[in-house]
C-alpha positions as CSV (number, residue, x, y, z in Angstrom):
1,X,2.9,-36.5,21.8
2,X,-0.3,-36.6,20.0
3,X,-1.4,-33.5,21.8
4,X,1.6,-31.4,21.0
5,X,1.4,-30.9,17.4
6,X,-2.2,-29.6,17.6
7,X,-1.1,-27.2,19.9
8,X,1.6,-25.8,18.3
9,X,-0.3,-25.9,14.8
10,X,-3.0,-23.6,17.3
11,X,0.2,-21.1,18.3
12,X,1.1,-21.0,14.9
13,X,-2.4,-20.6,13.5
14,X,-3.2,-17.7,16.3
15,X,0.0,-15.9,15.7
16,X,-0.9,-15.6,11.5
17,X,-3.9,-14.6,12.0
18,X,-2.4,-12.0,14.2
19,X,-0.1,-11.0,12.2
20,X,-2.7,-10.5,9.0
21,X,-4.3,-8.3,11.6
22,X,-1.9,-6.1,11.8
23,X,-1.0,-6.4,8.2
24,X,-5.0,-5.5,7.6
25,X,-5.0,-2.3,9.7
26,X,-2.1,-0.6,8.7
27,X,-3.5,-1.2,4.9
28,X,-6.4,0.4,5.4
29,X,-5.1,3.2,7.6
30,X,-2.4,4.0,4.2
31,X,-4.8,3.3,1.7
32,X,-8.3,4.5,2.9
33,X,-7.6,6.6,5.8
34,X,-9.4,4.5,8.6
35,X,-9.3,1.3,10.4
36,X,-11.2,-1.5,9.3
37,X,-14.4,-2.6,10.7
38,X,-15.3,-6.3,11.8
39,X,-16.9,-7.0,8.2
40,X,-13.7,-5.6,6.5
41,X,-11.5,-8.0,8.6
42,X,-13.3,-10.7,8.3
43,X,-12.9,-10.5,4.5
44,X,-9.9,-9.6,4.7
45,X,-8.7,-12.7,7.1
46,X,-10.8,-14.7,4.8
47,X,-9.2,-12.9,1.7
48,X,-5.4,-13.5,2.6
49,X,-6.1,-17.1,4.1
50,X,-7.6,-18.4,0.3
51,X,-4.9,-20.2,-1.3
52,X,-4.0,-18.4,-4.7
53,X,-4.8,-15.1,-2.7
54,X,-2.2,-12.6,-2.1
55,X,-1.6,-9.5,-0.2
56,X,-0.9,-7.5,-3.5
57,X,-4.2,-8.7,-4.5
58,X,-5.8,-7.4,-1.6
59,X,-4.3,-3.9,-2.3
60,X,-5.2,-3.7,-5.4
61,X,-8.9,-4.3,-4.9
62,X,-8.6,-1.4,-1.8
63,X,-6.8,0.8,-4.1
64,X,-9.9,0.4,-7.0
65,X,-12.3,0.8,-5.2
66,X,-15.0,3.7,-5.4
67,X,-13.6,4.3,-1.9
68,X,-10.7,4.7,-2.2
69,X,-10.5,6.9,-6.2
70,X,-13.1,8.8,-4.2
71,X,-10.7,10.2,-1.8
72,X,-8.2,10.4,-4.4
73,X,-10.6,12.9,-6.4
74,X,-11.1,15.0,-3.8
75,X,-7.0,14.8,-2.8
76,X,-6.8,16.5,-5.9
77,X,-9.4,19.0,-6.1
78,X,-7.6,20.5,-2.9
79,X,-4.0,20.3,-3.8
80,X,-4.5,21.6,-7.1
81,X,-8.0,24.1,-6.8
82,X,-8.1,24.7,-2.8
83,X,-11.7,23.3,-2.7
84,X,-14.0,20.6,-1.9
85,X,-15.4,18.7,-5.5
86,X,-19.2,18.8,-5.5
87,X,-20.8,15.3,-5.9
88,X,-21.5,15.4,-9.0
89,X,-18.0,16.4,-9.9
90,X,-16.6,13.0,-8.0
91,X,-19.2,11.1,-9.6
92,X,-18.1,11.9,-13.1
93,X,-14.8,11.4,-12.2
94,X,-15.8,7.9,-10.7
95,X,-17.5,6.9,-13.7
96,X,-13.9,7.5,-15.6
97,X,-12.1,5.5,-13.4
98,X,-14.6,2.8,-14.5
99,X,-14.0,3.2,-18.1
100,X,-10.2,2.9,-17.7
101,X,-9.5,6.5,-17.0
102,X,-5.9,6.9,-14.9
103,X,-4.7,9.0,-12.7
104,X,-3.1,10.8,-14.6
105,X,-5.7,11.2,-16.7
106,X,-7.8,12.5,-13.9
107,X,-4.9,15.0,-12.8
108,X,-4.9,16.6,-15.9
109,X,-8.3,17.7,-16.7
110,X,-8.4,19.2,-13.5
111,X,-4.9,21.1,-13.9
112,X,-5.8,21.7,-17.9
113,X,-9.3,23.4,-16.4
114,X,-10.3,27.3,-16.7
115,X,-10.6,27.3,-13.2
116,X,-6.5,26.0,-12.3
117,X,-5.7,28.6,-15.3
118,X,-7.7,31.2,-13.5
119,X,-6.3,30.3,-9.8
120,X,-2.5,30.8,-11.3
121,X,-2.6,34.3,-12.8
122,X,-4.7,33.9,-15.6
123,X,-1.6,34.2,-18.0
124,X,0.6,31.2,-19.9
125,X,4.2,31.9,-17.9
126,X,2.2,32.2,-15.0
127,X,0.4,28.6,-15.7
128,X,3.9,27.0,-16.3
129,X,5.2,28.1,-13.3
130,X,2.6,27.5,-11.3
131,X,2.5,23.4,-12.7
132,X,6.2,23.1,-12.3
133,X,6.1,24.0,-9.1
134,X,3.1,22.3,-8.3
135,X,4.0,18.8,-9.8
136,X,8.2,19.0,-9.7
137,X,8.8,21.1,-6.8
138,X,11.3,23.5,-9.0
139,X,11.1,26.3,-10.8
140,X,11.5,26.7,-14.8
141,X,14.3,27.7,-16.6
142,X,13.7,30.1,-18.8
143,X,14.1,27.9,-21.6
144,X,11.2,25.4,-20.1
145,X,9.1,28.3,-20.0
146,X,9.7,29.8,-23.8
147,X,9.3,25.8,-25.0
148,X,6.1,25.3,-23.5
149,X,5.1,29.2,-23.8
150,X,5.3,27.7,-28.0
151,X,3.2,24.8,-26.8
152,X,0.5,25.9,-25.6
153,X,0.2,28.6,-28.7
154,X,-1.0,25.7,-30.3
155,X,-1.7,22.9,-28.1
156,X,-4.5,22.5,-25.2
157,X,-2.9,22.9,-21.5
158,X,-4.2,19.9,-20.5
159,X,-1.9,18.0,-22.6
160,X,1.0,20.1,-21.1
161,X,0.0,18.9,-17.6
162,X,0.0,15.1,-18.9
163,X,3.6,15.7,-20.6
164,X,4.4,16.7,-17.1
165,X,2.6,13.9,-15.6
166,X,4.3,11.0,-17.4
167,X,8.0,12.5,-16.8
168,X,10.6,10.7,-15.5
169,X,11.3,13.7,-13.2
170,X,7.6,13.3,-12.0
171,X,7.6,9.8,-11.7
172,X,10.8,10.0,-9.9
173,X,9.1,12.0,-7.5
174,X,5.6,9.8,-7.4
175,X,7.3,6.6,-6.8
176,X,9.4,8.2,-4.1
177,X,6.5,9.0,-2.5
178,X,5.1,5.9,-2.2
179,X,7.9,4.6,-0.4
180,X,8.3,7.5,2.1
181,X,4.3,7.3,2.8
182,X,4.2,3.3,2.9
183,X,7.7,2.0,4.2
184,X,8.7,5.7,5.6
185,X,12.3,5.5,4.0
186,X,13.7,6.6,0.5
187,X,14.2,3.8,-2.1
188,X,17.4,3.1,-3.2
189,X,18.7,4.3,-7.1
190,X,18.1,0.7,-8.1
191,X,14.1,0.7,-6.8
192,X,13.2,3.9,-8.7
193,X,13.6,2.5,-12.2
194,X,11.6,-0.5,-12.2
195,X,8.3,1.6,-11.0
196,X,8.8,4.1,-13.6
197,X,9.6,2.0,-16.4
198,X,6.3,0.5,-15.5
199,X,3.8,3.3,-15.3
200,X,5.8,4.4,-18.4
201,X,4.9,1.6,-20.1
202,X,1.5,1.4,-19.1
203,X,1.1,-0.2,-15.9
204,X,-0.8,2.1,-13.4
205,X,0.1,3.9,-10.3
206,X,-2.3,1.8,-8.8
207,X,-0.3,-1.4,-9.5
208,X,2.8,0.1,-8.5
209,X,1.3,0.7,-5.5
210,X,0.3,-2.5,-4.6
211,X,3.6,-3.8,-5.4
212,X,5.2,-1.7,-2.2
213,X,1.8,-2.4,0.0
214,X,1.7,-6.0,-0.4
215,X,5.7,-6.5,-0.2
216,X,7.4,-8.8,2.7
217,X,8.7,-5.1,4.2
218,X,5.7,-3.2,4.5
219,X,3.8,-6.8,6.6
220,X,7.0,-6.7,8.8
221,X,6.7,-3.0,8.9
222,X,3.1,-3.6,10.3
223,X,3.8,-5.6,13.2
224,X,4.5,-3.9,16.2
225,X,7.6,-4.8,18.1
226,X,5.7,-5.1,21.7
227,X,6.1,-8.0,23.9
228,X,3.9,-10.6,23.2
229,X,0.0,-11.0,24.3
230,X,-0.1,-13.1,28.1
231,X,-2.7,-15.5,26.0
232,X,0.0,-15.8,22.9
233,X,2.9,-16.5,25.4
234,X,1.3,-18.7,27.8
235,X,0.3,-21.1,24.7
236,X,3.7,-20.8,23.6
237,X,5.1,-21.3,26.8
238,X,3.2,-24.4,27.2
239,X,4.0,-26.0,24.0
240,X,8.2,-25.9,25.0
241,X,7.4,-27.5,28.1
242,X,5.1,-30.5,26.6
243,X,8.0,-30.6,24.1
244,X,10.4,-31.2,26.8
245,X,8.1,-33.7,28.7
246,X,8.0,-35.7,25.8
247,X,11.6,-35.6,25.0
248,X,12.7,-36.5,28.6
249,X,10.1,-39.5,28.4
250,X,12.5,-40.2,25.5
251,X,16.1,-40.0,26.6
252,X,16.1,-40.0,30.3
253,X,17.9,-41.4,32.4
254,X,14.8,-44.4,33.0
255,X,11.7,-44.5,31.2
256,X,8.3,-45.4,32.7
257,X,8.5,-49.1,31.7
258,X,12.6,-49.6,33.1
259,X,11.4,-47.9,36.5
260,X,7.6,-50.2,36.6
261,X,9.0,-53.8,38.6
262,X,6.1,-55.3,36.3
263,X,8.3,-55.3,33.8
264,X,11.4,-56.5,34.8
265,X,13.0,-59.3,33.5
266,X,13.8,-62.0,35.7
């Protein structure tokens, strides 16, 4: 008996450490676009086996990272202006991030800029359209277009695109995303609201984010249904039949002292 809770602790100790595994590799593949390396799972495996440390933690440290807003600038720079930013450009945009800047933030300079202006038409009905369809997928009515043609008579068109950006019908769309890209399903009506009443009131996409990443779905959702390793099921396999050894010893039909003549009873 003194040997079999050591083992199973061992079966249970290898199949966590498995399953962070897993866990770790689909995060970075969703977050940063590669595997990890050894040194990023063993911080990781360290990270997630620190009491106090949580998987939502982890994703949030991935997701601000210079890594990862990195990628993110440069996401943008070819959705919105077909081109690679320079270095410099991702640098700048870096540094903002640093100071607090958001996403959104980010997004808009970049669609309030001469050059997404120029790249649309050049005109203000042709920027509109151009940003609705870009960031809501629809057309304007011709009512969105004469209200934000009055707009921009006065206002700057970056502050157009952050209107748009902070939208419950852009936000409906962003948080959708996440779950289609991370869980690869559509939330239920009941999920959206939360998430947008969150960035709305400040929280960032980022923490939204890490919300989904480091839920109980998305670490079942990175284990892969195979059959189990021979090493995984041979420990385990070995741990039922001690079990039964010892409970046999227990309740059979004679023990090792009834069945010894030493120690029968005269």
């Amino acid at each position: 008996m003194r040997y079999l809770l050591p083992l199973l602790l061992a079966v249970t100790l290898r199949a966590g450490v498995v399953s962070d595994t897993n866990f770790l590799d689909r995060l970075y593949l969703d977050v940063l676009n590669r595997s990890p390396g050894p040194p990023d799972l063993s911080f990781g495996l360290t990270y997630l086996g620190t009491p106090g440390d949580t998987r939502q933690g982890l994703a949030l440290y991935l997701l601000g990272s210079n890594e990862y807003r990195g990628d993110l600038v440069t996401s943008y720079y070819q959705s919105y202006l077909s081109r690679t930013p320079q270095t410099s450009d991702v640098n700048a945009f870096l540094t903002e991030f640093t100071g607090g800047a958001t996403d959104e933030q980010v997004q808009a300079q970049i669609l309030g800029s001469l050059e997404y202006f120029g790249d649309t038409g050049g005109t203000n009905a042709q920027y509109i359209t151009a940003l609705y369809l870009r960031l809501l997928g629809r057309m304007p009515s011709g009512t969105d277009v004469s209200n934000w043609q009055t707009f921009l008579a006065t206002q700057p068109r970056q502050d157009m695109a952050t209107n748009l950006l902070g939208s419950a019908e852009y936000l409906d769309l962003l948080v959708g995303g996440y779950y289609q890209s991370y869980l690869n399903r559509i939330p239920s009506s009941f999920e959206f609201s939360p998430f947008v009443n969150q960035i709305q009131g400040g929280g960032t996409n980022e923490l939204v984010q890490s919300e989904i990443l480091g839920s109980t779905e998305f670490y079942a959702d990175a284990q892969p249904a195979a059959v189990p390793e021979p090493a995984s099921y041979y420990e385990t396999a070995a741990a039922v039949a001690l079990l039964w050894l010892v409970r046999r010893r227990r309740t059979g039909p004679a023990s090792r002292h009834s069945a010894d003549p030493g120690h029968v009873r005269a």
